[in-house]
C-alpha positions in Angstrom: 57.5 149.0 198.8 56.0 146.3 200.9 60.1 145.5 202.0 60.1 149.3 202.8 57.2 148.8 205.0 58.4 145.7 206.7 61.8 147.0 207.1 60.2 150.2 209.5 57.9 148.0 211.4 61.1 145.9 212.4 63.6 148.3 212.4 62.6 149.3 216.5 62.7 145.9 217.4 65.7 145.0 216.1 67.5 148.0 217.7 66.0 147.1 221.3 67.1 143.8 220.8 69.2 142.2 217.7 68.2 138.5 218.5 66.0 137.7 215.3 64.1 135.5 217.6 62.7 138.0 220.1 60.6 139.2 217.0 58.6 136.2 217.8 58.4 137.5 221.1 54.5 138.3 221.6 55.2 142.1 222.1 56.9 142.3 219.0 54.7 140.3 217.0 51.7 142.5 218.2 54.3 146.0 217.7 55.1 144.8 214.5 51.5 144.1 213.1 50.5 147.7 214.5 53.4 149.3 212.8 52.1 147.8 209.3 48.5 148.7 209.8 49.7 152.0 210.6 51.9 152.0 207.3 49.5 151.0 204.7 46.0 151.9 206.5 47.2 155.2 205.6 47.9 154.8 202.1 44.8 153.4 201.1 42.8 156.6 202.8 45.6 158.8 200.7 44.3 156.7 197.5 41.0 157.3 198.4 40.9 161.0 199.1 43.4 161.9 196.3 41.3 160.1 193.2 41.0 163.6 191.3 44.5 164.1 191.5 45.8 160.9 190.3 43.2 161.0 187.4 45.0 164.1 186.7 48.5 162.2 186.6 49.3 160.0 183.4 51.6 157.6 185.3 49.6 157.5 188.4 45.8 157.5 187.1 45.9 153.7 187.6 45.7 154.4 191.3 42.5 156.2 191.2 41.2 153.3 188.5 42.2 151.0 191.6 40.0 152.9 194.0 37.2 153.4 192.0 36.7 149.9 191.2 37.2 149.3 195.0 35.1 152.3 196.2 36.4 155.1 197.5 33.6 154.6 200.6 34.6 151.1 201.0 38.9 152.2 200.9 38.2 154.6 204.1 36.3 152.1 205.9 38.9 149.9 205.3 41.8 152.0 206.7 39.7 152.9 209.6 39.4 149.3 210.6 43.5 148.6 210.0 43.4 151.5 212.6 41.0 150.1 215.3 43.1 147.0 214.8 46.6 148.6 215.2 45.1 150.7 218.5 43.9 147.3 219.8 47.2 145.8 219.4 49.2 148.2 221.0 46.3 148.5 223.8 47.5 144.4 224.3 51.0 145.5 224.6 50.2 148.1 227.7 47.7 145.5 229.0 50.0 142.2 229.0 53.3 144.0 229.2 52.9 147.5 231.2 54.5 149.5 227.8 52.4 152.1 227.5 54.6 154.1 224.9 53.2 152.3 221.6 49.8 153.3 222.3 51.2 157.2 222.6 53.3 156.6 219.3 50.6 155.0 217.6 48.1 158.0 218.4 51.0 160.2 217.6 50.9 158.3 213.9 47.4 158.6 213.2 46.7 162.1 214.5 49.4 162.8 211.7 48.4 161.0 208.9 44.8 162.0 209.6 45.6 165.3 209.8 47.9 165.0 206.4 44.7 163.7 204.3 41.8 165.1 205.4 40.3 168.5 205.7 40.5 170.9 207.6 44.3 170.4 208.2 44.9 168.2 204.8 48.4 169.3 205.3 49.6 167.8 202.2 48.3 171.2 200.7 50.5 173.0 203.1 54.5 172.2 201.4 56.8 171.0 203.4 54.7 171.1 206.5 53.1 167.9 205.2 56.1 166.2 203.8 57.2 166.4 207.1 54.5 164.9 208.7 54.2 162.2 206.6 57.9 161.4 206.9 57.6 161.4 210.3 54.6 159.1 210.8 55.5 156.3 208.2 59.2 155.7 209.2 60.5 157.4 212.2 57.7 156.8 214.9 56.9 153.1 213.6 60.5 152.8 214.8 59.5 153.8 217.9 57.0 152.1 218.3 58.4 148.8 217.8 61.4 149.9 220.1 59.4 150.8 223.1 56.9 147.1 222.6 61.2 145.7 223.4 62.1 147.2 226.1 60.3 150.6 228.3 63.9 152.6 227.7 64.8 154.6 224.5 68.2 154.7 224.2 70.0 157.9 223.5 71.4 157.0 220.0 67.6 155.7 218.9 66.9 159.6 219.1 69.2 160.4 215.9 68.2 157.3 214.0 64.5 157.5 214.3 64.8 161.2 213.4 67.0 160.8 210.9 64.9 158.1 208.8 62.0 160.2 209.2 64.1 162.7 207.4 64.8 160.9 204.8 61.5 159.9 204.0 60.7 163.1 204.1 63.2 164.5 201.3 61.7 161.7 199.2 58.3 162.3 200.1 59.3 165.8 198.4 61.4 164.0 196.0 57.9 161.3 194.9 55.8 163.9 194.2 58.2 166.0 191.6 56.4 164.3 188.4 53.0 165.1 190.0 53.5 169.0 189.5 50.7 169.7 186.1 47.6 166.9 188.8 48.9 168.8 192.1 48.9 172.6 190.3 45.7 171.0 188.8 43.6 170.2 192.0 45.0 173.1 194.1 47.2 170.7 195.9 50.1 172.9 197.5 53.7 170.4 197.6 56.5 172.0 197.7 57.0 171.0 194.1 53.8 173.3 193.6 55.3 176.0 195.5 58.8 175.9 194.6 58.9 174.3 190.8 60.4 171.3 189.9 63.9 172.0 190.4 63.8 174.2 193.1 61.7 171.1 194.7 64.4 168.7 193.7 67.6 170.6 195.1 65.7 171.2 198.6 65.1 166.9 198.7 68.4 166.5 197.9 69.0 168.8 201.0 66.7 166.7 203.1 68.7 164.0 201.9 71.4 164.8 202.9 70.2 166.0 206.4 68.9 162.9 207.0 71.5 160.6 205.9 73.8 162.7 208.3 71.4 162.0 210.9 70.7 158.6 210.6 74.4 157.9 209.9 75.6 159.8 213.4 72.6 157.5 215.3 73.9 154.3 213.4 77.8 155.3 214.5 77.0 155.9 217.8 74.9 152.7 218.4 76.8 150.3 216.5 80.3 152.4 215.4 81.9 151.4 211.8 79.0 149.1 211.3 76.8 152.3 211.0 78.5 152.7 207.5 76.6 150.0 206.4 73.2 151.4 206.8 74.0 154.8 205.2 75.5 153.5 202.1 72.9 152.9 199.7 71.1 156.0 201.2 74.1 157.7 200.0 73.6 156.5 196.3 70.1 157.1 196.4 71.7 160.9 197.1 73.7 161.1 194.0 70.5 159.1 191.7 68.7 162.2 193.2 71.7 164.8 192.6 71.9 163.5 188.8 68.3 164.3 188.0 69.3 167.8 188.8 70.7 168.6 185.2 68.0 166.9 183.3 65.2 169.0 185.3 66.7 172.1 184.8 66.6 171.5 181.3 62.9 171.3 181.5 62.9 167.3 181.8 61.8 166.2 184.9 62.2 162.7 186.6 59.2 160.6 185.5 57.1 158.8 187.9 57.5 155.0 186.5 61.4 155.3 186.1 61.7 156.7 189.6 59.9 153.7 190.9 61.6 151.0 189.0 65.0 152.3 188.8 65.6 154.7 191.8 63.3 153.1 194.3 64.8 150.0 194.2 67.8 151.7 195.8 66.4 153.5 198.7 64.7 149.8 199.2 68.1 148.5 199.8 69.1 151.0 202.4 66.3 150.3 204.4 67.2 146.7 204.3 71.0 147.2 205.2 69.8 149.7 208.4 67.7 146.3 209.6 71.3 144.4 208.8 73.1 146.9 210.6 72.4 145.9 214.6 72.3 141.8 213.4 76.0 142.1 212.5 77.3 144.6 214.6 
C-alpha cells in the first residue's frame, strides 16, 4: 500500500510536467508531502474510530490490537496534526507560488474524509455514498492537488483521469470491504456489502470497475494516445481477479481478507505504478 500511496501523491505532478526532476521542484515537494498526509492521516483516524469493528473481523482484528496498544486518543491526535501539516504545506504553495487550488483540494479532502469517519455524517454507514467519497478523496483529488502545485491550468484530459481513478478506488473500496460483512452487519455499519450481500456487492464493484477503467483509460488516450494502454492494463486484470471471485461467492465462499491483500492487491499496486509510467514514456 505505501507504493499506492506514493503513486497518487505523484501521479498530478507527473501529468503537469513528466520531467522526473521537477518533483524536486519546491512546489512539488511541498504538493507531494500534503498529498501523503492527506493519504494516511486519514487511515489512522479510520483505525481509530472503527476498533469495534475490526475486533469483530478475524483477519482484520490485528488492526484494532494496533490501535489499542497505540491509543485510540493518541491515533486521532496524530492524524489531526498530519492535517495541520498538510494545510500548512499547501498554505506555502499559495504563499510562495500564487496556486491557490491545493489549499481548495486539500479542504475538499479532508471535509470528505472527516465527514466519512465521524459522526454525524460517518458516511461509511451510508453504502455507496461513502465508498464514493472515500474513493474520491484518497486517489482522484490528491491528483489534483499535485497537478494544480505544477502549473495553475487543469488540462481537459486531467478531468477523466482524475475522475476515473477515483472510480476505481471506489469499486475497490466496495470490493475491500466484501469479507467484512458478519463485523459490519455486527456494528450496524451500513456498506454496500451490508446492504446488498456479498455477491450483489461484488458484481456492482466489478461495475465500478469497469466504469472507472473506461474512464481513466479515455483520459490516459486522450493525454498521451496508445501510451494510455499502458496504464489501464493491469487495472484490467485486477477486473477479471475481481470477475473470477464471482463464482466462488455465489457459492457461499466469499473472497477472504488476507488472500485479497497478498494475491489481488499486489495487482491493482501495479496499475497504479504503470499510470505514473505512462506520461514518463509517452
Amino acid at each position: 500500500m505505501p507504493i499506492n500511496y506514493l503513486c497518487y501523491s505523484i501521479w498530478g505532478c507527473l501529468f503537469a510536467d513528466p520531467d522526473p526532476r521537477r518533483l524536486l521542484d519546491a512546489p512539488a515537494l511541498l504538493a507531494i508531502a500534503a498529498a501523503l498526509l492527506l493519504i494516511v492521516a486519514p487511515l489512522a483516524l479510520n483505525v481509530a474510530v472503527d476498533m469495534a469493528t475490526d475486533e469483530a473481523h478475524a483477519d482484520k482484528r490485528y488492526l484494532a490490537g494496533a490501535a489499542g496498544r497505540f491509543g485510540s486518543a493518541r491515533a486521532l491526535r496524530w492524524a489531526g496534526a498530519e492535517m495541520v501539516a498538510a494545510v500548512v504545506a499547501v498554505l506555502a504553495i499559495g504563499i510562495g507560488w500564487g496556486r491557490w487550488w491545493p489549499l481548495t483540494v486539500a479542504e475538499a479532502i479532508i471535509i470528505a474524509q472527516l465527514m466519512y469517519n465521524l459522526e454525524p455524517a460517518r458516511l461509511k454507514r451510508h453504502g455507496l455514498v461513502g465508498s464514493a467519497a472515500f474513493g474520491a478523496a484518497s486517489v482522484g483529488l490528491p491528483c489534483l492537488l499535485g497537478y494544480t502545485a505544477v502549473t495553475s491550468a487543469v488540462a481537459t484530459p486531467i478531468w477523466p483521469i482524475a475522475a476515473g481513478v477515483a472510480v476505481l478506488s471506489t469499486g475497490r473500496t466496495v470490493w475491500w470491504a466484501i469479507p467484512d460483512y458478519d463485523a459490519d452487519t455486527a456494528t450496524g455499519v451500513g456498506t454496500p456489502t451490508v446492504r446488498y450481500g456479498q455477491a450483489r456487492a461484488l458484481v456492482l464493484a466489478c461495475a465500478i470497475l469497469l466504469a472507472g477503467l473506461l474512464l481513466t483509460g479515455w483520459g490516459l488516450w486522450w493525454r498521451y494516445g496508445v501510451w494510455g494502454l499502458l496504464g489501464v492494463a493491469a487495472h484490467a486484470a485486477f477486473l477479471g481477479l475481481a470477475l473470477a471471485q464471482l463464482r466462488p461467492t455465489l457459492r457461499g465462499r466469499p473472497p477472504r481478507a488476507g488472500p485479497m491483500l497478498r494475491r489481488t492487491l499486489p495487482v491493482a499496486t501495479l496499475g497504479e505504478v504503470m499510470i505514473a509510467v505512462v506520461p514518463l514514456v509517452a
